[in-house]
C-alpha positions in Angstrom: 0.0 0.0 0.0 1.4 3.1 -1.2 2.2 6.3 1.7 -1.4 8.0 0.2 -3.3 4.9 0.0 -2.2 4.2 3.6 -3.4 8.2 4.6 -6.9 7.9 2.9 -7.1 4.4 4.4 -6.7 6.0 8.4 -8.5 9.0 7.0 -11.9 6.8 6.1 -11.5 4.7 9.4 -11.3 7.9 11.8 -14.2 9.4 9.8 -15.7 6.3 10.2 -15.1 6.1 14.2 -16.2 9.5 14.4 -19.5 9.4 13.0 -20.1 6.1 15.3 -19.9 7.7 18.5 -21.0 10.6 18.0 -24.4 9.3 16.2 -27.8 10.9 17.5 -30.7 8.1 17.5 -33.1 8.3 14.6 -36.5 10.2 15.2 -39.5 10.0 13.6 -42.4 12.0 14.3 -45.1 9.3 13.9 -49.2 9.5 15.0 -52.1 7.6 16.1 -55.3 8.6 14.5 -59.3 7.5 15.5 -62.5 8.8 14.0 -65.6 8.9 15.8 -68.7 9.6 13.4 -71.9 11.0 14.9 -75.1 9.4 16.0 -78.6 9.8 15.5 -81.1 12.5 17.3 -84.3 10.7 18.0 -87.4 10.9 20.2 -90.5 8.7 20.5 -93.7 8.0 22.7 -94.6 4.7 23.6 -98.0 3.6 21.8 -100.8 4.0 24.8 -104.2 2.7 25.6 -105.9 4.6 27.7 -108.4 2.7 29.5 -112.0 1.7 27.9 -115.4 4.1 28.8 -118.7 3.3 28.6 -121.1 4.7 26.4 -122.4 8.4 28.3 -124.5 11.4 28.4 -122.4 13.4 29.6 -118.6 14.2 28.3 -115.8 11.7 30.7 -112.3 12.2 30.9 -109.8 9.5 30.4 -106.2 10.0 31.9 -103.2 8.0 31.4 -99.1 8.2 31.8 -97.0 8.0 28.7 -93.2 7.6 28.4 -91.0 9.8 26.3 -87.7 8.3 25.1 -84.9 10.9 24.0 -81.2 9.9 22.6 -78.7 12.6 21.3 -75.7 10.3 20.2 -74.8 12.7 17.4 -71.6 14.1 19.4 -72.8 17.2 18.2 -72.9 19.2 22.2 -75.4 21.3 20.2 -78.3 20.7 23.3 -81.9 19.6 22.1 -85.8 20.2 22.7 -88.5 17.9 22.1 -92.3 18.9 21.1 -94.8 16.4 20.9 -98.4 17.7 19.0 -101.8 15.4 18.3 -103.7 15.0 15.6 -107.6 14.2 16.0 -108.6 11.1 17.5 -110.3 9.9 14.1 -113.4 7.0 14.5 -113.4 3.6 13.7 -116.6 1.7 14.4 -119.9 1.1 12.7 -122.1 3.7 15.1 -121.3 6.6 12.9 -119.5 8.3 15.2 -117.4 11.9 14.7 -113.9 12.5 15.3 -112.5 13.9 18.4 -110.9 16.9 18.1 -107.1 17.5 19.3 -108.0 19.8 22.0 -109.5 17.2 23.6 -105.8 15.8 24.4 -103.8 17.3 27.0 -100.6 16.6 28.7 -101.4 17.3 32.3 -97.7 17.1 33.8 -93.9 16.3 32.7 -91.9 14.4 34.9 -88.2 15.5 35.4 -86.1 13.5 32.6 -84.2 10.3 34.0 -80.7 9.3 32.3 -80.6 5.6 30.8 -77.3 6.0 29.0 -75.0 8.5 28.6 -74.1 12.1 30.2 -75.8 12.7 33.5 -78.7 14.9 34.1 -77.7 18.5 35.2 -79.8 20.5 37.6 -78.9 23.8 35.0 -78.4 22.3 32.0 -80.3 19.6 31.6 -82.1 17.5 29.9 -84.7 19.1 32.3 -88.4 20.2 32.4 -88.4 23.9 30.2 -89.4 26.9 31.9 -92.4 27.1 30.0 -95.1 24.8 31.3 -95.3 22.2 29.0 -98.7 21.1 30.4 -101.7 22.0 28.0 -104.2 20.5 24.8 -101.9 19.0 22.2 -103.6 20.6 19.4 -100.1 23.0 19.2 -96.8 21.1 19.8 -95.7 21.7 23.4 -92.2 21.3 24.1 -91.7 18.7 27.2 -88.0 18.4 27.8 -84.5 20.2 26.3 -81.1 20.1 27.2 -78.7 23.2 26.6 -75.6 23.3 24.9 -72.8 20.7 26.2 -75.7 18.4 27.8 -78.2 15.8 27.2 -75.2 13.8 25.4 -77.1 10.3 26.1 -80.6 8.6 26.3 -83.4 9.9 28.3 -86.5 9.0 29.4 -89.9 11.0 30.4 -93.1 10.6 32.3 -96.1 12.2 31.2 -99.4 13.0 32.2 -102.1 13.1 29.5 -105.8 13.3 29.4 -108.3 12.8 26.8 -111.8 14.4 27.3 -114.6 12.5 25.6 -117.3 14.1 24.4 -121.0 13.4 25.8 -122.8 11.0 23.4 -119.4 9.5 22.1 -120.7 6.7 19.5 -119.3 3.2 21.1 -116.4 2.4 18.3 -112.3 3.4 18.6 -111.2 6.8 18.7 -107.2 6.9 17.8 -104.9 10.4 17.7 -101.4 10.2 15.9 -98.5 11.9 17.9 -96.1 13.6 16.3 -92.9 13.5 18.7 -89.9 15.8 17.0 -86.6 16.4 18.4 -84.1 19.6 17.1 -81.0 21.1 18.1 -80.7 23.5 20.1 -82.8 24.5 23.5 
């Protein structure tokens, strides 16, 4: 090996050295990603039979309880109301009877909310009872229950009170209303 070989040659293996002890680990600036996609917004009443009258001269009332069932899994924290309106209670039956009309349905109360999934229930911001009384004839959409913003995150349910007045001479037959139950966003 020639006197220059021999230089490059201890040249390459100090460089070599070098660069081997004075070698910083290897970084990489690496993540962990996870989606979550939103949910539905729903609300429903349970179907309800309110209990059998006899035929009468004068107008009865028939009360019963009905449960409201609210979920907000959209992720959204945008809060929610629900309103829940009747139609007529339209006759079935062979007596010829006549329709009742809508105002004869009222909600008489509205429980506080219960949680069955979810976020808890907050004494400020809900789900909860609104300000506004709820209670009145269903012929309008009364809103029952609404969470503000950051709450309600979760499955709820709700008691309430209704009342249906039947009017006096009520041909015997089946008198049946359609709910409508909507849910939005926003209190």
């Amino acid at each position: 090996m020639t006197k220059n070989q021999a230089r490059l040659t201890a040249a390459a293996t100090l460089a070599t050295a070098a660069l081997a002890v004075g070698a910083a680990p290897a970084l990489a600036a690496d993540s962990v990603t996870q989606g979550v996609t939103a949910g539905a917004r729903t609300a429903s009443v349970a179907d309800l039979a309110l209990t059998t009258k006899a035929y009468s001269h004068s107008a009865q009332t028939s009360t019963g309880s009905m449960t409201l069932t609210a979920d907000d899994s959209t992720g959204s924290n945008a809060g929610w109301n629900v309103t829940i309106q009747s139609s007529a209670f339209v006759y079935t039956g062979g007596n010829g009877g006549s329709n009742v009309a809508a105002t004869g349905f009222a909600l008489t109360s509205a429980a506080a909310p219960a949680m069955t999934a979810g976020q808890a229930v907050d004494v400020t911001g809900g789900p909860l009872v609104p300000s506004t009384s709820p209670v009145g004839t269903l012929d309008t959409a009364r809103k029952t229950v609404q969470a503000n913003t950051s709450f309600g995150n979760g499955t709820y349910t709700q008691a309430l009170g209704v009342s249906l007045t039947i009017p006096a001479q009520s041909a015997a037959g089946t008198y049946t209303g359609t709910l409508t139950t909507t849910i939005a966003a926003a209190p």
